[in-house]
C-alpha positions as CSV (number, residue, x, y, z in Angstrom):
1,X,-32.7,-19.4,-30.3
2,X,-35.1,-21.0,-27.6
3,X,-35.6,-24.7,-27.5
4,X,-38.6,-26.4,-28.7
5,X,-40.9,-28.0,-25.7
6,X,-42.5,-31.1,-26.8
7,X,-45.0,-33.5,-24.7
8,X,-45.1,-36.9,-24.5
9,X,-48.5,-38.8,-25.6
10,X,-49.3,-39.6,-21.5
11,X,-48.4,-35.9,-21.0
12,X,-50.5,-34.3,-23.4
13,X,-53.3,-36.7,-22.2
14,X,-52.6,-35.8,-18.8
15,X,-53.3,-32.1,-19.7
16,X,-56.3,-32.8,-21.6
17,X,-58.0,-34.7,-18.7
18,X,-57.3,-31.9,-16.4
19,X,-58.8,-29.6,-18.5
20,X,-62.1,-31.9,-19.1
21,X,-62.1,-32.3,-15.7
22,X,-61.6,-28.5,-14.6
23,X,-64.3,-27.8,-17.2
24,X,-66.7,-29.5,-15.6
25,X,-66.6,-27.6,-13.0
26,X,-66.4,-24.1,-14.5
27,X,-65.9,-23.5,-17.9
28,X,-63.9,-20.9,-17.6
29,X,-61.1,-23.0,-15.4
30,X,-60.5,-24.6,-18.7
31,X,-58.6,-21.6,-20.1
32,X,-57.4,-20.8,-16.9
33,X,-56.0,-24.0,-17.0
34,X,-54.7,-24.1,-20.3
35,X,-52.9,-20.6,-20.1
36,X,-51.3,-21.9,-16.9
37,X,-49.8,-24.8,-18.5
38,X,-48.6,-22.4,-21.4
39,X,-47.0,-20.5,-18.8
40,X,-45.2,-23.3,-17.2
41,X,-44.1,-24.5,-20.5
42,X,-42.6,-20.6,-20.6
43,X,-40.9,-21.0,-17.5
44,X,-39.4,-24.5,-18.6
45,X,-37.9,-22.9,-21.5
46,X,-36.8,-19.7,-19.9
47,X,-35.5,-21.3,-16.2
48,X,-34.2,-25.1,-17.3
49,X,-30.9,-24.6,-16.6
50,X,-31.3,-23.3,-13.0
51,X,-33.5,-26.2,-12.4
52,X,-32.7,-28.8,-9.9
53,X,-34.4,-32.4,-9.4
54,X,-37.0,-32.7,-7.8
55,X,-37.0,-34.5,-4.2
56,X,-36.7,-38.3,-4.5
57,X,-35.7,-38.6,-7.9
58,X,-31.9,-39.4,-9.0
59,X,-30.4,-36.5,-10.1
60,X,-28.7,-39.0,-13.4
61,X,-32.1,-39.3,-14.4
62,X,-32.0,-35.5,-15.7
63,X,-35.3,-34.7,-14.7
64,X,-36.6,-31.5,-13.5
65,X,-39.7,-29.9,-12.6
66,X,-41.7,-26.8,-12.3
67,X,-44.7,-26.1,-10.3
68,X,-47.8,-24.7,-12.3
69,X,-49.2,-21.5,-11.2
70,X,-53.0,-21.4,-9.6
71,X,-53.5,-25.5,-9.9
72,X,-51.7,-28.6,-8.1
73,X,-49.8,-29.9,-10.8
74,X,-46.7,-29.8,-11.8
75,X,-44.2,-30.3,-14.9
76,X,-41.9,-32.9,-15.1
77,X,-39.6,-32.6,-18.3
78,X,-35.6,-33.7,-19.5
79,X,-33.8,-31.2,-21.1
80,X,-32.4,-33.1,-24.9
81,X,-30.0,-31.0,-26.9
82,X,-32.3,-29.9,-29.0
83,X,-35.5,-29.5,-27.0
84,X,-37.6,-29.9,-23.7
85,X,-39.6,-33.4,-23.3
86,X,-42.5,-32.9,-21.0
87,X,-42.7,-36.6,-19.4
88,X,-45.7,-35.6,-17.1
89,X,-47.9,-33.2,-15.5
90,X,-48.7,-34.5,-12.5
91,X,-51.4,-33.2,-9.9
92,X,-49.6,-32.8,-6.8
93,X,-51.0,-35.5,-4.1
94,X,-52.2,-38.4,-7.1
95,X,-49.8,-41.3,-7.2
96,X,-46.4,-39.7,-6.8
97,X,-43.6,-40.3,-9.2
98,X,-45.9,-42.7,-11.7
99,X,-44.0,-41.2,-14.5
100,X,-40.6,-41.8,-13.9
101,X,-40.7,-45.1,-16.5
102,X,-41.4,-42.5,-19.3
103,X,-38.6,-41.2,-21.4
């Protein structure tokens, strides 16, 4: 049985900017934002173990990341024993490593 992946509050706003913001520009980059972050999400669940951390971050911390498909961002999330919490989806060149005060 998979683990559940959960987001925090900042992540799930994070996501739902990016998607009013890819909107704006085309409505259909929405969905194609959306189903990129569902299949990010897949990979979390499927590749967490083989995961390192990410450059610049302490490997105690327990974080690890995945890139998103198509768009600059990418997944930040800590593997609990019983499911995957998403701290942040961060766009690759905006403020890096704000997140890592979120648990």
């Amino acid at each position: 049985m998979s683990k559940a992946v959960r987001l925090s509050r900042q992540a799930r706003d994070e996501v739902l900017e990016a998607a009013r913001r890819y909107a704006e520009q085309r409505a259909e980059l929405r969905a194609d934002f959306l189903a990129a972050v569902d299949e990010a999400l897949g990979r979390v669940v499927r590749y967490a173990p083989h995961l390192g951390s990410p450059p610049g971050v302490d490997p105690a911390l327990g974080v690890k990341r995945v890139f998103m498909k198509r768009f600059p961002y990418s997944v930040y999330f800590i593997e609990l024993p019983t499911r995957f919490r998403v701290l942040a989806f961060a766009h690759a060149s905006r403020r890096p490593q704000y997140w890592l005060g979120r648990r």
